[in-house]
C-alpha positions in Angstrom: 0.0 0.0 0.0 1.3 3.5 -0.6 -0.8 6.3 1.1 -0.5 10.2 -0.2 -1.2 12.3 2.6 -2.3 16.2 1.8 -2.5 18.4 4.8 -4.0 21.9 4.1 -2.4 24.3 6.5 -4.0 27.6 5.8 -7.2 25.8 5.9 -8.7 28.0 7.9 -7.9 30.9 6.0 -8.6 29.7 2.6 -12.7 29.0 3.6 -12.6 33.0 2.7 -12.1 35.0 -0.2 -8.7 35.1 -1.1 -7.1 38.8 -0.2 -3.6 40.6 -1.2 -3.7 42.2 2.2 -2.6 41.2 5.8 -4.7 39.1 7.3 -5.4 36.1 9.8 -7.6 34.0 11.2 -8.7 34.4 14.9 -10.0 32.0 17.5 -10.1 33.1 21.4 -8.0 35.6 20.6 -5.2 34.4 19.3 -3.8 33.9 15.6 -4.8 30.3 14.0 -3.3 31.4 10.5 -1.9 34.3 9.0 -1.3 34.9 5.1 1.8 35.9 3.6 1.7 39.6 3.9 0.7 39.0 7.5 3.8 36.9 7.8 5.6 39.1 6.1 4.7 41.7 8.9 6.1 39.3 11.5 2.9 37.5 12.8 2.5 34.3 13.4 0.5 31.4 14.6 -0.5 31.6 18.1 0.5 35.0 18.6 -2.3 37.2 20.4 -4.9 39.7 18.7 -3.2 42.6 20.4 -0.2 42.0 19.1 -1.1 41.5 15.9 -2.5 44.8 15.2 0.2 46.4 16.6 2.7 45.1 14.3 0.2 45.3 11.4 -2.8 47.9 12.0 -4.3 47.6 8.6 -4.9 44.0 9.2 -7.9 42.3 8.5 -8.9 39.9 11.3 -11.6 37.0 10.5 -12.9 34.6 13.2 -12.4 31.0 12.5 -15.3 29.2 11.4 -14.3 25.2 11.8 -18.3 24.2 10.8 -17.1 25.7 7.1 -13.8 24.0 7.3 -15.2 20.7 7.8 -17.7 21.2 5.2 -14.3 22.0 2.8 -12.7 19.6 3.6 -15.6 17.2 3.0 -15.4 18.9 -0.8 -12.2 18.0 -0.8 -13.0 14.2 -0.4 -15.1 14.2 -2.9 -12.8 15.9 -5.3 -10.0 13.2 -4.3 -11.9 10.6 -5.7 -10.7 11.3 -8.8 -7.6 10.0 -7.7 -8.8 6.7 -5.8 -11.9 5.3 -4.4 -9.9 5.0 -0.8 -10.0 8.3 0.6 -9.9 8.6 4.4 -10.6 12.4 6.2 -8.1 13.1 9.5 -9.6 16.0 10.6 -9.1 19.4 11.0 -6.8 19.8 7.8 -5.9 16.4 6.0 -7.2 14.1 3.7 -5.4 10.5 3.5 -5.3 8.9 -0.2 -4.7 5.3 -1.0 -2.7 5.5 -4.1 -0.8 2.2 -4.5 -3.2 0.7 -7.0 -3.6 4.0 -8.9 -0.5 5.0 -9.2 0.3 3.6 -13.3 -3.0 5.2 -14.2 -1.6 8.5 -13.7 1.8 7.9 -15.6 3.7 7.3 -12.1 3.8 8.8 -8.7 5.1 12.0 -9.6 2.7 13.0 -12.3 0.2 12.1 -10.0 1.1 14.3 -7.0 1.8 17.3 -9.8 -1.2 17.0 -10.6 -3.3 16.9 -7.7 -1.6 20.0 -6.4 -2.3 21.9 -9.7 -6.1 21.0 -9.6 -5.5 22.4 -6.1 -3.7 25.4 -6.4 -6.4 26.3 -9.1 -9.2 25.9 -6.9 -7.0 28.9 -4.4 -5.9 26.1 -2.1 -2.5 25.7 -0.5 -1.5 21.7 -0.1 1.8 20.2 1.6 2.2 16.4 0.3 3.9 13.4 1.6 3.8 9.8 0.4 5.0 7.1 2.3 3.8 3.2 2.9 2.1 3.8 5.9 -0.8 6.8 6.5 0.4 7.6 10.1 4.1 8.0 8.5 2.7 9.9 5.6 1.2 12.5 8.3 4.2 12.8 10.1 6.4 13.2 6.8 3.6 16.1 5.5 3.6 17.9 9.0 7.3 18.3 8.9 6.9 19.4 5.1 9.3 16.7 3.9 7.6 16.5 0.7 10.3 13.3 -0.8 8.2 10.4 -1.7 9.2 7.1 0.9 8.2 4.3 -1.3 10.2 1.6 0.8 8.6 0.3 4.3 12.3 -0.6 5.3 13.3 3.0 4.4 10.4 4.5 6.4 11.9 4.3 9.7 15.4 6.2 8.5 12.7 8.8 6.8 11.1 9.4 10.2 13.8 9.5 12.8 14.6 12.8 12.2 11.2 14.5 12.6 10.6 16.5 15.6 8.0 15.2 18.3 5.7 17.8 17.4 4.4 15.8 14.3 2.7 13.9 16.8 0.4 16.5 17.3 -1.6 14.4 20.1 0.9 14.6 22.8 -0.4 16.2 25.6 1.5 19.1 28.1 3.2 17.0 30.5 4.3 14.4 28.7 6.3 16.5 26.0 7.7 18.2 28.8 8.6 14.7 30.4 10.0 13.7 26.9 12.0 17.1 26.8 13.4 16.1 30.3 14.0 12.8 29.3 16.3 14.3 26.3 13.9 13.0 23.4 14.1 15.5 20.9 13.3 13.6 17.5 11.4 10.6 16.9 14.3 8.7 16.1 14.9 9.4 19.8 11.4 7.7 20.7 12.3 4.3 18.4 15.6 3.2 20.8 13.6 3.1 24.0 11.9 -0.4 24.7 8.1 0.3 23.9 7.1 -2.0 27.7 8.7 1.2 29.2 7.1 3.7 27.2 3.9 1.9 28.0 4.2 1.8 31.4 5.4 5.5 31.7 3.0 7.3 28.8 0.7 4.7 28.5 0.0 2.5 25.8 -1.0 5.0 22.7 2.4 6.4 21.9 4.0 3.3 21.3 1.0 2.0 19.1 1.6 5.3 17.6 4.9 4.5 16.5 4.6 1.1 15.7 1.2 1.7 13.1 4.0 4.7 11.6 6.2 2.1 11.4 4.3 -0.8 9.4 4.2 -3.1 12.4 1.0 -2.9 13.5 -2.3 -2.2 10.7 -3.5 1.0 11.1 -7.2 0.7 10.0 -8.2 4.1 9.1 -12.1 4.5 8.4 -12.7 5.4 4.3 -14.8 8.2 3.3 -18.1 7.3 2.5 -19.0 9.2 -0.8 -22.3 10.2 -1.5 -24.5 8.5 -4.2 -26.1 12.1 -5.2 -24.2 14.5 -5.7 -25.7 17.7 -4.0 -23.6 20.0 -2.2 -24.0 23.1 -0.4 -21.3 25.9 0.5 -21.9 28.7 2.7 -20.5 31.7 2.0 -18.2 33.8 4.6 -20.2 36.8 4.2 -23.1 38.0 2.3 -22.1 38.8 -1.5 -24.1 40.7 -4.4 -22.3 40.9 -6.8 -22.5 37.3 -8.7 -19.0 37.9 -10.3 -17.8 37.7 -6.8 -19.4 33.8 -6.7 -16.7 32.1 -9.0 -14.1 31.2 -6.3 -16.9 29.4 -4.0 -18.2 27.9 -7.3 -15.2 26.1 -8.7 -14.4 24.6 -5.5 -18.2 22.6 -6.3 -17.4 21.9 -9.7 -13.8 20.6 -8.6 -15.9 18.3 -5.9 -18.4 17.1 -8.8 -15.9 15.9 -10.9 -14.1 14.2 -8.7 -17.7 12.4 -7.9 -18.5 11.9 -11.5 -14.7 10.3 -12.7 -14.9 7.9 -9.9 -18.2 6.6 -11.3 -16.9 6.9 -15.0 -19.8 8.8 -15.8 -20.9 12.5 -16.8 -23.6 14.8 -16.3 -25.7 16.6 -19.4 -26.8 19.2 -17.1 -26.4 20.3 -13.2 -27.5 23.7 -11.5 -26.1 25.9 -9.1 -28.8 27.5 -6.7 -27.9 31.0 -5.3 -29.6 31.1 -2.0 -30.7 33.9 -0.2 -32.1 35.2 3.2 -35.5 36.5 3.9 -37.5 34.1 2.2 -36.8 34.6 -0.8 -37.0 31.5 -3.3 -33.1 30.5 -4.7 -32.0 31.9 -8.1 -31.5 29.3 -10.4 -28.4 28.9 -12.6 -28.8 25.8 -15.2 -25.3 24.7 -16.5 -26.5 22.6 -19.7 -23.9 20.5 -22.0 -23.5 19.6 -26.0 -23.5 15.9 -24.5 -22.6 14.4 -21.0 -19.1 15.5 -19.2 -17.1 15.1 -16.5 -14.1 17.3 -17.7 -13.5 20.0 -15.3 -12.5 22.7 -17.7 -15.5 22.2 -19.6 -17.8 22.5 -16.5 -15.8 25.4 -15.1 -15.9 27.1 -18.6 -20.2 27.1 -18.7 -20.0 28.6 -14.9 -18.0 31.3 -16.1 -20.8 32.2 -19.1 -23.6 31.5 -16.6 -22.2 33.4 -13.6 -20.8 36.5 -15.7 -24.6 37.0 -17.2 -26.2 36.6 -14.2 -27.8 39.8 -11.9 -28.9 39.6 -8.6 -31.7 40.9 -7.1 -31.1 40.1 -3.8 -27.8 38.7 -1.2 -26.4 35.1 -1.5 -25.5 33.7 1.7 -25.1 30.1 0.3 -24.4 28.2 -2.4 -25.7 24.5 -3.7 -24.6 22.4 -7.0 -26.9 19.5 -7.3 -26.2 17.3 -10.7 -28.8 15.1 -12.3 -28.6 11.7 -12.6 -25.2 10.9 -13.9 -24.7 9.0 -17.4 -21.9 6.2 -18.3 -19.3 7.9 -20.5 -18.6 6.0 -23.8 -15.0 4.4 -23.8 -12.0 5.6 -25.5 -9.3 3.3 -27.0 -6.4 3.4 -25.7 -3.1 2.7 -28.0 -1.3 -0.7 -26.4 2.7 0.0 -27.6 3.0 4.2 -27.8 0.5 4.8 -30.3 -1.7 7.6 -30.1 -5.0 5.4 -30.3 -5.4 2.1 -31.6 -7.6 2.8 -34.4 -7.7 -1.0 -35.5 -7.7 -4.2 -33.7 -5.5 -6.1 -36.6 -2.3 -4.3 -36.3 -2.5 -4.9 -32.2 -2.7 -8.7 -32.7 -0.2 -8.9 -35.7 2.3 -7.3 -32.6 1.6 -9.7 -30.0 1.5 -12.7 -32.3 4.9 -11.3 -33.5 6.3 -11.0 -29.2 4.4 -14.1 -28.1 4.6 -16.3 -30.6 1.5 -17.1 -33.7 -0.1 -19.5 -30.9 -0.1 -17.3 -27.9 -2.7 -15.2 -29.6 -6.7 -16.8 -30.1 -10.2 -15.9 -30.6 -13.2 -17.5 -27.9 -16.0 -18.2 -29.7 -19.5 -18.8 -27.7 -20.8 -22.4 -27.8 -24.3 -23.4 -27.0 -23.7 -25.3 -23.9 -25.2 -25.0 -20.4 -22.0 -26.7 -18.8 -19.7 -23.7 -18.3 -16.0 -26.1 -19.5 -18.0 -26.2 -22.7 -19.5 -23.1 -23.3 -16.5 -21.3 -25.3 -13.6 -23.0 -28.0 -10.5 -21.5 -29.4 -11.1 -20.0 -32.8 -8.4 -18.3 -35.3 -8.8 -14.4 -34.9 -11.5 -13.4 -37.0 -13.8 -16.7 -37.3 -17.6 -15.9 -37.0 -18.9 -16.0 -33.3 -21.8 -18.6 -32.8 -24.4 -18.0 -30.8 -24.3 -19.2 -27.1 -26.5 -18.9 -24.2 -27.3 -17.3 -21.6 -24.5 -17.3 -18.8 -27.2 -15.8 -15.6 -24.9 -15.5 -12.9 -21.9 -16.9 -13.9 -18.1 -15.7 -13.1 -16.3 -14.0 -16.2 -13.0 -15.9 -14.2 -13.3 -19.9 -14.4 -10.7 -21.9 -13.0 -9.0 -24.6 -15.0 -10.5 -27.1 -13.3 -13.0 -27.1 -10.7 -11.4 -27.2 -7.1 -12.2 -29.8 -4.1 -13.4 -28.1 -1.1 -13.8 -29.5 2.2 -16.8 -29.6 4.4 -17.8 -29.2 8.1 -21.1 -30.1 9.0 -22.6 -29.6 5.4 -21.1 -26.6 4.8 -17.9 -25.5 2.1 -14.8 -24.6 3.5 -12.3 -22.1 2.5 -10.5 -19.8 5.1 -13.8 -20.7 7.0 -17.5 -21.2 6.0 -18.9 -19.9 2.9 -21.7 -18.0 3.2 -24.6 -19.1 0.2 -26.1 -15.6 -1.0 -27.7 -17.4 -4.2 -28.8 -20.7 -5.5 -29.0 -23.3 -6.3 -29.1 -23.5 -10.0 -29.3 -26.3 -11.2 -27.0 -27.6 -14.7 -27.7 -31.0 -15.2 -26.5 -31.5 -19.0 -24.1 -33.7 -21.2 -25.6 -36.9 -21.2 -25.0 -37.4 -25.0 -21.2 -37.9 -24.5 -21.5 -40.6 -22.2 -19.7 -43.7 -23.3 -18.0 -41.8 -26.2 -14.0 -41.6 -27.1 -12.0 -39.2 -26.4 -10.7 -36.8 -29.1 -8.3 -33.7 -29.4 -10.5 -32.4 -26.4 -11.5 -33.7 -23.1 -15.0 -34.8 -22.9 -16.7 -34.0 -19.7 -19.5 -36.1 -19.9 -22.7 -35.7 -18.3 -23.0 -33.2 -15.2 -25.5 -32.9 -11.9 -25.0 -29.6 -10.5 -26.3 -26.9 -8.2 -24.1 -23.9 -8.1 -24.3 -21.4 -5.4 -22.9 -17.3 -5.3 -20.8 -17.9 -1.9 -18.8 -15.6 0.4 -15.9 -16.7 1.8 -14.4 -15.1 5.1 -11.8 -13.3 3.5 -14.5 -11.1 1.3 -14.2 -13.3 -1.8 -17.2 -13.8 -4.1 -17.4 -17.4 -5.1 -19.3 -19.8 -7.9 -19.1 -23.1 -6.3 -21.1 -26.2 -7.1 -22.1 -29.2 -5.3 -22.4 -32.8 -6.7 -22.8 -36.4 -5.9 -18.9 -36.3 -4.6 -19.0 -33.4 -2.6 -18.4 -29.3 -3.2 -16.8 -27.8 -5.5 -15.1 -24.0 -6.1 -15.5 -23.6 -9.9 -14.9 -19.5 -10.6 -14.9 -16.3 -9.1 -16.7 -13.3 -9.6 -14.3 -10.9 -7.2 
């Protein structure tokens, strides 16, 4: 597993407008974030109100709003699905992506962090990444900014022993000052002392802590669960009337809906944006209509510009909500297999893999009309007619070669535990024609008695297994 870890530190300042001026985010009184012309003026986190405005009195103060900052960040999931359909929220500021299937899709790691940070930075967000085998190591890496991919669980303890102890970030008071006393300064420091004494001393979360960072102990983070409509609301910081003004909030929902939409593979032919507004008064309608169905950001971003730039208000928005209709299955693409730009034919494609593989590496299947599933498809030369065949019902695309014994326990299959039946039986009884007759170039498998059951095994595989007059039988699997 590789996990991609984006922790959004100005979070809390980036739920506003986006200003060229000095200015921070409050709470109690004290700074939470500052921009960079605040910084520039020499504030900083945790420094207090007062303070600030003596060093910058110009500055703009807002008070932080973490009710809109989770609602972003639950955008943000969405929008992540683009990238993988494991997506795990760590609250207040970063999202946790599961990346190690996903990677080749993107053209390798790289391109694939480059470009979730520009579809970021273009939606006026500001994004620290980290990569690393494990997510509590990929955290720690992204809280010290050390950005350099760990692809290696044997390299991930090297990677972390550096870090300071505040990437922990759940230590309490007393015992970083007892650390501090003890002379722990790193967390390198942390992995030479026996984890019994840690436990006995801190108790037993710090050294689960570092052994979950460490790959030694599963770290079961809980998966975003994404919504099966898409409708999304955004509440704005403060009232607006001008609708030019509503493009920032607006992209960040497109950005979220096509995220939703390319994890489904599908598009939408139309969506609409609803300005809402106090008082009463019933929501202004904005319908974003397309040639044909789309999930291509640029295109959905480019109608809400047209939309939005015509629009006149009559009265305040205070909130905004994208709701898409029911989404449509995008038509495939072809893909070229050795470089090519597309493969626009099938034959030059085979004539290749003949040519690597060897002339009898490379068949057709052709349907035959058989109920037994061993004897439902033959090997035909590439470009014989297909025969009819019939209907499979619920039958495994994956067969194995041959079917495969299973034991039993008390009348029920075995394998890893006891299958659980979910459908069946369905009955094949068929082939009694080939009884008693010779065998040719192909193996005849006579007549069969079977009921066939859709199984689960403890392990989460989905299983086509049969029983018979000898016992049970796993023939294929479906996943």
């Amino acid at each position: 597993m590789l996990w991609l870890c984006l922790r959004f530190p100005l979070l809390a300042l980036e739920v506003f407008p986006p200003d060229d001026g000095p200015v921070v985010v409050t709470a109690r009184q004290r700074v939470v974030c500052a921009n960079a012309a605040a910084q520039a003026a020499g504030i900083a986190p945790g420094l207090r109100l007062a303070a600030a405005l003596g060093l910058a009195p110009g500055l703009n103060v807002r008070e932080q709003q973490a009710p809109r900052e989770a609602e972003l960040l639950h955008m943000l999931a969405c929008w992540a699905e683009g990238f993988t359909p494991q997506v795990s929220v760590a609250p207040p500021d970063e999202l946790l992506l599961e990346i190690g299937g996903c990677v080749r899709l993107f053209g390798g790691l790289a391109a694939l962090c480059d470009k979730a940070l520009a579809e970021l930075q273009a939606q006026g967000l500001t994004a620290v990444q980290a990569v690393a085998p494990t997510p509590l190591g990929a955290q720690w890496l992204a809280r010290a900014e050390d950005a350099g991919p760990c692809e290696s669980l044997l390299d991930l303890p090297t990677r972390l022993a550096p870090l300071p102890l505040a990437v922990l970030g759940e230590l309490d008071g007393p015992t970083t000052r007892t650390l501090a006393a003890l002379g722990v300064r790193a967390l390198g420091d942390l992995f030479t002392l026996p984890a019994a004494g840690l436990r006995r001393r801190f108790g037993g979360a710090l050294p689960l802590w570092l052994a979950q960072a460490r790959g030694e102990v599963p770290d079961l983070r809980e998966s975003f669960i994404f919504p099966e409509h898409f409708e999304q609301r955004l509440e704005l910081p403060a009232k607006v009337s001008d609708a030019s003004m509503l493009l920032f909030a607006a992209r960040r929902l497109m950005a979220s809906l096509a995220g939703w939409l390319a994890a489904r593979s599908a598009g939408v032919a139309e969506c609409s944006l609803l300005l809402e507004h106090e008082d009463g008064l019933p929501p202004t309608v904005l319908t974003l209509a397309f040639a044909e169905a789309t999930a291509d950001l640029a295109r959905l971003e480019r109608v809400l510009r047209e939309r939005i730039e015509r629009c006149r208000l009559t009265a305040q928005v205070w909130r905004l909500q994208l709701v898409a209709a029911a989404p449509q299955p995008l038509a495939g693409r072809t893909l070229g297999l050795f470089g090519q730009e597309a493969a626009l034919a099938l034959a030059p494609v085979i004539e290749r893999l003949r040519a690597r593989l060897g002339k009898d590496a490379v068949h057709g299947l052709t349907a035959v009309a058989d109920h037994r599933p061993e004897c439902a498809s033959r090997v035909v030369a590439e470009g014989a007619p297909a025969a009819a065949g019939l209907a499979a019902g619920a039958q495994p695309l994956w067969l194995l070669p041959a079917p495969q014994a299973l034991s039993e326990r008390d009348g029920v299959p075995q394998r890893g535990g006891n299958l659980l039946r979910l459908a069946g039986p369905a009955r094949i009884e068929s082939g009694w024609w080939e009884q008693g007759e010779q065998r040719e170039a192909r193996a005849l498998i006579g007549d069969v008695q079977r009921d066939y059951f859709v199984a689960c095994s403890p392990r989460g595989e989905w299983l086509w297994v049969f029983r018979d007059a000898r016992g049970w039988w796993l023939h294929g699997l479906f996943a």
